[in-house]
Biopython code that builds the backbone (N, CA, C, O; Angstrom):
import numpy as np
from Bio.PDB.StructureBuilder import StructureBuilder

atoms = [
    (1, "UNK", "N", (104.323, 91.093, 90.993)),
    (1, "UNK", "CA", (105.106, 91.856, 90.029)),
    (1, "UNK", "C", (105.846, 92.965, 90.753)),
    (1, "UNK", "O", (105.256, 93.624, 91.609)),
    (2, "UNK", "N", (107.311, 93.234, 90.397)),
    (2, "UNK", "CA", (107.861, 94.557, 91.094)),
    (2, "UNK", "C", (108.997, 94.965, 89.713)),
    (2, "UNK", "O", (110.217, 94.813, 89.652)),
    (3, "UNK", "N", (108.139, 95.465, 88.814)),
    (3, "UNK", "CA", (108.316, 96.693, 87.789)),
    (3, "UNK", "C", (108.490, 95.492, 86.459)),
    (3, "UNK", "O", (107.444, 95.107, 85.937)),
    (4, "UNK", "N", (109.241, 95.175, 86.172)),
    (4, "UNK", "CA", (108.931, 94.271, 84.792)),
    (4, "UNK", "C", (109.413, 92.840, 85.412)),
    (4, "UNK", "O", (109.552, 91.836, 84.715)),
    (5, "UNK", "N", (109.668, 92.888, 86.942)),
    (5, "UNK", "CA", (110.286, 91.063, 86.648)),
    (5, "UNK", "C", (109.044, 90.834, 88.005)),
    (5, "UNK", "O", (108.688, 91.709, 88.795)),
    (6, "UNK", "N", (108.628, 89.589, 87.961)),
    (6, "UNK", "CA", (108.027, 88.648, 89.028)),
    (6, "UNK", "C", (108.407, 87.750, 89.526)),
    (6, "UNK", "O", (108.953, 86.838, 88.906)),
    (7, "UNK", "N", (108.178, 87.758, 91.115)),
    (7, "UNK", "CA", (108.776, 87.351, 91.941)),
    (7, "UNK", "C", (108.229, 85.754, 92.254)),
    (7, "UNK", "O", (107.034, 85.690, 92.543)),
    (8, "UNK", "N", (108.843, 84.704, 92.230)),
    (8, "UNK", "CA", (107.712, 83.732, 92.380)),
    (8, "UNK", "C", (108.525, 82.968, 94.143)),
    (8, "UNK", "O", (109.631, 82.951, 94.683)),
    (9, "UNK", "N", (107.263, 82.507, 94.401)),
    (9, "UNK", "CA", (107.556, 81.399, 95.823)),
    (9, "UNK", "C", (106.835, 79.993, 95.247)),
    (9, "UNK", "O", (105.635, 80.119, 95.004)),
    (10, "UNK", "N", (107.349, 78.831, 95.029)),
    (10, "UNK", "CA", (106.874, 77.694, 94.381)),
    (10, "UNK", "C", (107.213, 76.695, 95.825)),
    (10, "UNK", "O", (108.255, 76.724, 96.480)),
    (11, "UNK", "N", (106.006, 75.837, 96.075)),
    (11, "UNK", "CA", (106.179, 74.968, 97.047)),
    (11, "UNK", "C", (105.685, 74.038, 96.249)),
    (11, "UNK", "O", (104.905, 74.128, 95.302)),
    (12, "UNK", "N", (106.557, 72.563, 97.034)),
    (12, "UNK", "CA", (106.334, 71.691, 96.357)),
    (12, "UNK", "C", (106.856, 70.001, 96.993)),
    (12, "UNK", "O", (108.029, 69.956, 97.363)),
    (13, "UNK", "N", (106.221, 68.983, 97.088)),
    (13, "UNK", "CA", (106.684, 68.292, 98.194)),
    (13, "UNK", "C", (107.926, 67.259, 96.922)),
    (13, "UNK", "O", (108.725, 66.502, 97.472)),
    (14, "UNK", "N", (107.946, 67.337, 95.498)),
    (14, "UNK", "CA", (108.483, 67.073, 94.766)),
    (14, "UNK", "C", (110.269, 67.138, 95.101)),
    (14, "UNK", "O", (110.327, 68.292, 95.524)),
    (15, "UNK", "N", (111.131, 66.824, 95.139)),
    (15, "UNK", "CA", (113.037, 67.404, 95.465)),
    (15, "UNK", "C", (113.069, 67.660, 93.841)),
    (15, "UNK", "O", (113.876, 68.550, 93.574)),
    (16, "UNK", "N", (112.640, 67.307, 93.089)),
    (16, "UNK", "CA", (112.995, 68.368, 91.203)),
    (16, "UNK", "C", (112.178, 69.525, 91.122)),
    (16, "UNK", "O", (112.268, 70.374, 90.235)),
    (17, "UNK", "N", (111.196, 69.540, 92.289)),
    (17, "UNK", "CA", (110.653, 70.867, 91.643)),
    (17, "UNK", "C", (110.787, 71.577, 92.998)),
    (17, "UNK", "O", (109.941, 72.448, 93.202)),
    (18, "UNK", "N", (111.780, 71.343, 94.050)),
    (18, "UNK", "CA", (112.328, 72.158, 94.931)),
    (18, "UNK", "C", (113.704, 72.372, 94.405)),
    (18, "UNK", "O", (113.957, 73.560, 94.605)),
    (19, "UNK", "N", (114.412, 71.962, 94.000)),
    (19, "UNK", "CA", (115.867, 72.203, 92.937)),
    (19, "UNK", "C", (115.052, 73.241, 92.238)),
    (19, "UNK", "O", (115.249, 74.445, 92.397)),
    (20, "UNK", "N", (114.082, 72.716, 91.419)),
    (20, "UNK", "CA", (114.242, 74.058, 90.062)),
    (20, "UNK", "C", (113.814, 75.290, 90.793)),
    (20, "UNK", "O", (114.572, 76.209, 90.484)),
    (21, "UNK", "N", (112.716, 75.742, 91.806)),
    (21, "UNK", "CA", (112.240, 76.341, 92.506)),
    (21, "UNK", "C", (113.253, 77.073, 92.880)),
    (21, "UNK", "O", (113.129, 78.297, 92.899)),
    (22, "UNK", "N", (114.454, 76.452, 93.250)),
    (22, "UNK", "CA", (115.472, 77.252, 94.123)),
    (22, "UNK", "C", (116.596, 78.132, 93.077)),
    (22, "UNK", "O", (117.509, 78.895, 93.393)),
    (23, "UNK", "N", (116.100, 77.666, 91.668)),
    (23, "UNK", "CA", (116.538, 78.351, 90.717)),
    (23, "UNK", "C", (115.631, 79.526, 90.209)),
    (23, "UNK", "O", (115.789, 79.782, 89.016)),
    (24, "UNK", "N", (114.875, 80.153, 90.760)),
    (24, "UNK", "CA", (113.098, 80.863, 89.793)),
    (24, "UNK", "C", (112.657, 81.690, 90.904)),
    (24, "UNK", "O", (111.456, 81.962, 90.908)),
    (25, "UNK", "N", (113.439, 82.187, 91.930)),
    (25, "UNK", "CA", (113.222, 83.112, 92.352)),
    (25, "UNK", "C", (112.723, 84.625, 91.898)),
    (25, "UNK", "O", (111.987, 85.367, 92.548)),
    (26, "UNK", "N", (113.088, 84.779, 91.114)),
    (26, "UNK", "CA", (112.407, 85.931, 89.990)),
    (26, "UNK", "C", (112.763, 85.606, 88.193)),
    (26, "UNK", "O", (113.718, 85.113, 87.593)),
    (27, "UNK", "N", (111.601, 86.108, 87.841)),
    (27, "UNK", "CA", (111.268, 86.077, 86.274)),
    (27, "UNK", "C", (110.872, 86.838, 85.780)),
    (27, "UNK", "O", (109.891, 87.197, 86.431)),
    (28, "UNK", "N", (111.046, 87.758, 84.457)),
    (28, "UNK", "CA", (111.029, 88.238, 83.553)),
    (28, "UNK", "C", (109.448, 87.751, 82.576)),
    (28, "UNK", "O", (109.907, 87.177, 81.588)),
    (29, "UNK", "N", (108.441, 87.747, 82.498)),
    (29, "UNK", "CA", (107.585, 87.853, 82.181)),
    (29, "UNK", "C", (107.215, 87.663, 80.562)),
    (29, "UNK", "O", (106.508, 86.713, 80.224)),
    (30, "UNK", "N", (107.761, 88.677, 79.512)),
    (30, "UNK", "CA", (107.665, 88.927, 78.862)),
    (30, "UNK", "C", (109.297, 87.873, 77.842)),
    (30, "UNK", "O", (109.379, 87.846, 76.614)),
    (31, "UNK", "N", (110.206, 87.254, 78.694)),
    (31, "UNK", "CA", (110.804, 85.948, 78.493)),
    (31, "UNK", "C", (110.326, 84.986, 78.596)),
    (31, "UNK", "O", (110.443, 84.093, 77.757)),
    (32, "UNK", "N", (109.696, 84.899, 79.585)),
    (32, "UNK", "CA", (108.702, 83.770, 79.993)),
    (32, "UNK", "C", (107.938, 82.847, 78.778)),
    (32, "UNK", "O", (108.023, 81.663, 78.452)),
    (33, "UNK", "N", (107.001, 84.220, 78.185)),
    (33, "UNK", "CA", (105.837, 83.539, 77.303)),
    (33, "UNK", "C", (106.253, 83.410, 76.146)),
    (33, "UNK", "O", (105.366, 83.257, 75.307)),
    (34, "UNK", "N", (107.575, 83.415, 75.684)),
    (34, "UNK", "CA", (108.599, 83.408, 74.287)),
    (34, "UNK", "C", (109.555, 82.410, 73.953)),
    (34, "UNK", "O", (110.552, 82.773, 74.577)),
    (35, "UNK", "N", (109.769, 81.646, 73.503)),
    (35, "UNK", "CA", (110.867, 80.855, 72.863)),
    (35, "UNK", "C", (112.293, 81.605, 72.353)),
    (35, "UNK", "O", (113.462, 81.220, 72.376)),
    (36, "UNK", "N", (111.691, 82.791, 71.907)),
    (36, "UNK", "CA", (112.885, 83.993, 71.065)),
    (36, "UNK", "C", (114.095, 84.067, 72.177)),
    (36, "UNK", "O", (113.838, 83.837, 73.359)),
    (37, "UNK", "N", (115.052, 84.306, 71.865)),
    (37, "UNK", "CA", (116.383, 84.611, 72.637)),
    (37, "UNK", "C", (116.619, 83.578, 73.125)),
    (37, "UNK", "O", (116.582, 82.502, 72.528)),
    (38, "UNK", "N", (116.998, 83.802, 74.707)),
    (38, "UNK", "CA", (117.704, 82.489, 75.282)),
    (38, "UNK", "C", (116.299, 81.298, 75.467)),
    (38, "UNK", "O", (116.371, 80.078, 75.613)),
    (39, "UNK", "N", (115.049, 82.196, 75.393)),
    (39, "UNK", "CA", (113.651, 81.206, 76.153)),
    (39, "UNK", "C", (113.370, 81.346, 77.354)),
    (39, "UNK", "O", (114.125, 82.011, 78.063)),
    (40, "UNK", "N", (112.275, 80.788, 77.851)),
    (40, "UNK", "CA", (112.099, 81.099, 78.857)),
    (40, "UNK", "C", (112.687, 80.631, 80.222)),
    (40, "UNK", "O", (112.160, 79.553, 80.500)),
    (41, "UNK", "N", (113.200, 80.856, 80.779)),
    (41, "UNK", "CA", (114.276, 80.027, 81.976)),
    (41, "UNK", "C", (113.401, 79.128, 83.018)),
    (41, "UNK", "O", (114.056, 78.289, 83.636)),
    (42, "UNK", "N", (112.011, 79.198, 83.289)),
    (42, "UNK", "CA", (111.266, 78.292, 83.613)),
    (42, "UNK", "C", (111.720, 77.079, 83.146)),
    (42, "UNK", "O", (112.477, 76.420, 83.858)),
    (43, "UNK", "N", (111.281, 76.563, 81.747)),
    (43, "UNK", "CA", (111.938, 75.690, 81.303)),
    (43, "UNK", "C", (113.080, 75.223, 81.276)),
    (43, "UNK", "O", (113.162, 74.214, 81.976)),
    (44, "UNK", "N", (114.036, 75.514, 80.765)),
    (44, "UNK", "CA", (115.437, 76.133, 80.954)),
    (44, "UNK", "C", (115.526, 75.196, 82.692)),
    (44, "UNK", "O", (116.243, 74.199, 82.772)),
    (45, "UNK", "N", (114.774, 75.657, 83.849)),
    (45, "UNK", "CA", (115.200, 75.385, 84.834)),
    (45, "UNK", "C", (114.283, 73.447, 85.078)),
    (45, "UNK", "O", (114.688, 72.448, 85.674)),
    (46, "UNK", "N", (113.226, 73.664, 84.430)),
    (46, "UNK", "CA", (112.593, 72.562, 84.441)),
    (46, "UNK", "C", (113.424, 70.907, 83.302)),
    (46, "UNK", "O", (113.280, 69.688, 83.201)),
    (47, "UNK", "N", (113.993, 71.675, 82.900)),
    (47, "UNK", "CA", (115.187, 70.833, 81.582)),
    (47, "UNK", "C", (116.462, 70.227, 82.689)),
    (47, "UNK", "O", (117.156, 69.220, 82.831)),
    (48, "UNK", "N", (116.263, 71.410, 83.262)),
    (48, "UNK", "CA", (117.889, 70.796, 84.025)),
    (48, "UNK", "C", (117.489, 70.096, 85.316)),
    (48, "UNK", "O", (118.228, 69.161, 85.624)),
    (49, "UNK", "N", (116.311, 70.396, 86.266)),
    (49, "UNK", "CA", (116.159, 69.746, 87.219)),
    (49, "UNK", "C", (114.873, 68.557, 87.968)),
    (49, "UNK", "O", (114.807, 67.834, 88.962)),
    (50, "UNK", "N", (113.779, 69.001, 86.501)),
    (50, "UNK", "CA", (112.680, 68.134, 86.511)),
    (50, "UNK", "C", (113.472, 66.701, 85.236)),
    (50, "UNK", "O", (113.985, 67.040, 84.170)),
    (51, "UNK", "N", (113.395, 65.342, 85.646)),
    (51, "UNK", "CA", (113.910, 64.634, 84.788)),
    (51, "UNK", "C", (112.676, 64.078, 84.069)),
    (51, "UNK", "O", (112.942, 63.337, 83.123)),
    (52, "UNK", "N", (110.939, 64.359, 84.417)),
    (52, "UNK", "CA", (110.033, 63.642, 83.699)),
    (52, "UNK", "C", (109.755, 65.287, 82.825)),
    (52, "UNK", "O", (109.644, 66.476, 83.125)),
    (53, "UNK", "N", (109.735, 64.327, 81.478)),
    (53, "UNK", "CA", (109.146, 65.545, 80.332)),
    (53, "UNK", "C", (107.867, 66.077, 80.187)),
    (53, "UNK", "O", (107.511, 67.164, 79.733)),
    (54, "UNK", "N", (106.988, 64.791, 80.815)),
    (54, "UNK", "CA", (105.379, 65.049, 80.476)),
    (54, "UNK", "C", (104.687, 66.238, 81.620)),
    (54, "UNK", "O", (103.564, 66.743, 81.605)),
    (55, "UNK", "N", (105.863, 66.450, 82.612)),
    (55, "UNK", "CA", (105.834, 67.233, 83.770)),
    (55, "UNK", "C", (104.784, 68.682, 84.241)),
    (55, "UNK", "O", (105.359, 69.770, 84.281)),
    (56, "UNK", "N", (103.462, 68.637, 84.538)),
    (56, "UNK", "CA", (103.140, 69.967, 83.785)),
    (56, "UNK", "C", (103.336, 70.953, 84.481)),
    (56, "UNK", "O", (102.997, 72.055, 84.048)),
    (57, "UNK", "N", (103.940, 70.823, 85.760)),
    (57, "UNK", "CA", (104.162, 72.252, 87.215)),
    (57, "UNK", "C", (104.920, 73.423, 86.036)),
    (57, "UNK", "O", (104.442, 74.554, 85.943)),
    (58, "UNK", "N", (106.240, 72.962, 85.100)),
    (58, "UNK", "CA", (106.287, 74.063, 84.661)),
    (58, "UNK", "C", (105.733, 75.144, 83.727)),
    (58, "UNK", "O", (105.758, 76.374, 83.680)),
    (59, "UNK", "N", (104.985, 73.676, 82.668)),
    (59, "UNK", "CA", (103.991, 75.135, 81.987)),
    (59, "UNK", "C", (102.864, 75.765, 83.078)),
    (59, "UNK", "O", (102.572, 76.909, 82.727)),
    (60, "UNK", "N", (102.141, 75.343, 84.314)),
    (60, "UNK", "CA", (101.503, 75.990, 85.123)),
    (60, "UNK", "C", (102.443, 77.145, 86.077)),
    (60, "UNK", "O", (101.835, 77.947, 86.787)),
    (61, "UNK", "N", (103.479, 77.147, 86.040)),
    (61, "UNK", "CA", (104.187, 78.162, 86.846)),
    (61, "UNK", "C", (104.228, 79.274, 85.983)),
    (61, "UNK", "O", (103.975, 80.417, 86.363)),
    (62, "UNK", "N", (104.600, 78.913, 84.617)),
    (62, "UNK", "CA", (104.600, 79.881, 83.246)),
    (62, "UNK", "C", (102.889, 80.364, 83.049)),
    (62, "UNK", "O", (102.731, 81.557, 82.789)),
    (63, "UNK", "N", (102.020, 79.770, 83.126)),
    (63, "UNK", "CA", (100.715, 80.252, 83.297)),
    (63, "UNK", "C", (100.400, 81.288, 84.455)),
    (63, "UNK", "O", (99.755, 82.334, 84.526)),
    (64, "UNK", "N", (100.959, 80.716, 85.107)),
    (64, "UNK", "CA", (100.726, 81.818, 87.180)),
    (64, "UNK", "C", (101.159, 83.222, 86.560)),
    (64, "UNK", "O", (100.616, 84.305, 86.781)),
    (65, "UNK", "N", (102.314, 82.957, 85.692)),
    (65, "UNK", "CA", (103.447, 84.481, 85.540)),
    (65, "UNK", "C", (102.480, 85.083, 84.435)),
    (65, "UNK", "O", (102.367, 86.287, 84.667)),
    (66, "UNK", "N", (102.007, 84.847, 83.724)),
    (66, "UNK", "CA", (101.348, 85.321, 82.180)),
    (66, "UNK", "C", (99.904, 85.968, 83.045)),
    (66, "UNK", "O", (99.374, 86.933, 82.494)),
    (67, "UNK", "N", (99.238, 85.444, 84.424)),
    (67, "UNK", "CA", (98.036, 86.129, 84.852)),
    (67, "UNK", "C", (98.744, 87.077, 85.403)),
    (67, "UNK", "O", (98.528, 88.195, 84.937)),
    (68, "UNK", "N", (99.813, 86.979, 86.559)),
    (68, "UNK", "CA", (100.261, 87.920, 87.463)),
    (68, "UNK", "C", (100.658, 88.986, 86.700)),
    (68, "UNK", "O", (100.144, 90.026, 87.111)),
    (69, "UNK", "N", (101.648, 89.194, 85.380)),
    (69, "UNK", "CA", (101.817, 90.035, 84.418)),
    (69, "UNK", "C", (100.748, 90.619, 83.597)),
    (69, "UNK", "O", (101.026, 91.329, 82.632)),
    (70, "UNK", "N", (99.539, 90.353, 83.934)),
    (70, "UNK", "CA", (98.496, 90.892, 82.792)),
    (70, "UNK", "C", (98.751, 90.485, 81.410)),
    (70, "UNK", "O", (98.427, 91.005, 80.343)),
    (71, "UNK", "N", (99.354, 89.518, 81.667)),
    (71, "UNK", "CA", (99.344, 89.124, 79.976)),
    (71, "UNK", "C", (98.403, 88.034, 79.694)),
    (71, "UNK", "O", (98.580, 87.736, 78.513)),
    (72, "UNK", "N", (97.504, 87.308, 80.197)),
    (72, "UNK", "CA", (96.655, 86.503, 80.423)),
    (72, "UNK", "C", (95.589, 86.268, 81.415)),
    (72, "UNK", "O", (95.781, 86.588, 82.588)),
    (73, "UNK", "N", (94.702, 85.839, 81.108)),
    (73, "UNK", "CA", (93.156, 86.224, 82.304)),
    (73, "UNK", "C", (93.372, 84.825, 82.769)),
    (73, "UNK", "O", (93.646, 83.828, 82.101)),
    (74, "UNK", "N", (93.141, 84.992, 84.412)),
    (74, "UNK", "CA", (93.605, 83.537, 84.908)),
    (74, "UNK", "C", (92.044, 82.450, 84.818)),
    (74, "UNK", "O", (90.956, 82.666, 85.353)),
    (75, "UNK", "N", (92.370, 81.543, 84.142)),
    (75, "UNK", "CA", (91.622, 80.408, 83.850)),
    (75, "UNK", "C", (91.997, 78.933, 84.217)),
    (75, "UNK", "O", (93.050, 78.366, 84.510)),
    (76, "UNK", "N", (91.383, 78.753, 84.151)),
    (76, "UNK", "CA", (91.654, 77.277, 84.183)),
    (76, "UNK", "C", (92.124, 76.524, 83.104)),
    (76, "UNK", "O", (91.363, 76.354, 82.151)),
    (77, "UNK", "N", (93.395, 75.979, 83.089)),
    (77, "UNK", "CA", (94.216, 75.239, 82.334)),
    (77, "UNK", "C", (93.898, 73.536, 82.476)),
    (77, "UNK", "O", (94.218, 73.120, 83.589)),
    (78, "UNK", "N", (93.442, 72.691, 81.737)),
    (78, "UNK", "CA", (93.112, 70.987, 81.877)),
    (78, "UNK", "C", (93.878, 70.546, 81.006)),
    (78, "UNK", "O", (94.282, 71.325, 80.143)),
    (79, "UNK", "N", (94.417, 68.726, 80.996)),
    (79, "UNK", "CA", (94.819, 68.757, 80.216)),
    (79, "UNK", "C", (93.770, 67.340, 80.642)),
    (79, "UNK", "O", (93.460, 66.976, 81.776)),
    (80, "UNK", "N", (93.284, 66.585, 79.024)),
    (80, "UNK", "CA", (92.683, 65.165, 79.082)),
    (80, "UNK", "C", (93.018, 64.586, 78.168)),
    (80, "UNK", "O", (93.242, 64.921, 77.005)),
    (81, "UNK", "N", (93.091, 63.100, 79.020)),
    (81, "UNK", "CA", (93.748, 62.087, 78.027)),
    (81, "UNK", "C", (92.322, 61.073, 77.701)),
    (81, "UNK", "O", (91.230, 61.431, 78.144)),
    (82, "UNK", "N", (92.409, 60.274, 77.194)),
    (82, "UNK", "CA", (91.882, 59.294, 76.890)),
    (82, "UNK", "C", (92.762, 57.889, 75.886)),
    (82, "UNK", "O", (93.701, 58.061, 75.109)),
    (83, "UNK", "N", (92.306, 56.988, 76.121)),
    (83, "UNK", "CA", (92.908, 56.242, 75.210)),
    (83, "UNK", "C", (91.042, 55.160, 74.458)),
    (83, "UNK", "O", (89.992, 54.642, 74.838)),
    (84, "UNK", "N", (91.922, 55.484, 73.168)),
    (84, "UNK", "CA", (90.746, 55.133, 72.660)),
    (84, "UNK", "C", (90.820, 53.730, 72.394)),
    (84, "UNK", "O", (91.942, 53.267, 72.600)),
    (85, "UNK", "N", (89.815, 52.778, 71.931)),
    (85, "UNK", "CA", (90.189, 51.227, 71.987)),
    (85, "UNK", "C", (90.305, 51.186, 70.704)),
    (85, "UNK", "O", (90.027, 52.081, 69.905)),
    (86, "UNK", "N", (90.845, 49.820, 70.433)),
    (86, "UNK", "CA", (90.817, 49.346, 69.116)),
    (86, "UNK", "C", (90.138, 48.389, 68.314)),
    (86, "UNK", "O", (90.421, 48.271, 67.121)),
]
sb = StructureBuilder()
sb.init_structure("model")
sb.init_model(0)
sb.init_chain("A")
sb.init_seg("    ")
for serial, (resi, resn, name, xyz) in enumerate(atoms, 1):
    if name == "N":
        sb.init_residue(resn, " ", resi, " ")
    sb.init_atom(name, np.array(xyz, "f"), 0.0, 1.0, " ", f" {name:<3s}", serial, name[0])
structure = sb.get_structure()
C-alpha cells in the first residue's frame, strides 16, 4: 500500500495474465471490492485480456488487494466442484 492506491507485481507463466498484469500496475482498493462506478479495473483488465471466464487469478488478485488494504483478513479462498451422478 502507498497511501490509498496498491501497488501490485503479478507473475505469471500465462501471456493473458501477463497482458492484463501489464495493465494493474497500481490499484485503488476501495474500487477494487465494488461494482459501483466504473468497477473494479482488475476485472475490467481480466475482461479485456483473460479470454477464459471461469478464470480465478482475477478474483484472487482482488482478494491479495482486500488483505493488503485491511479490508479483509487473509484466508484461504477454495473453490469445489463436484459433479453429482444421476
Amino acid at each position: 500500500m502507498d497511501g490509498v492506491d496498491c501497488s501490485l507485481s503479478i507473475k505469471s507463466e500465462c501471456d493473458a495474465i501477463q497482458r492484463m498484469a501489464a495493465k494493474l500496475s497500481r490499484v485503488r482498493p476501495f474500487q477494487e471490492i465494488t461494482f459501483n462506478g466504473a468497477g473494479p479495473a482488475i476485472l475490467q483488465a481480466a475482461a479485456q485480456h483473460c479470454r477464459h471466464a471461469a478464470c480465478p487469478v482475477a478474483v484472487g488478485i482482488i482478494k491479495a488487494v482486500e488483505v493488503e488494504a485491511g479490508l479483509a483478513l487473509p484466508a484461504d479462498v477454495t473453490i469445489k466442484l463436484s459433479k453429482s451422478g444421476s
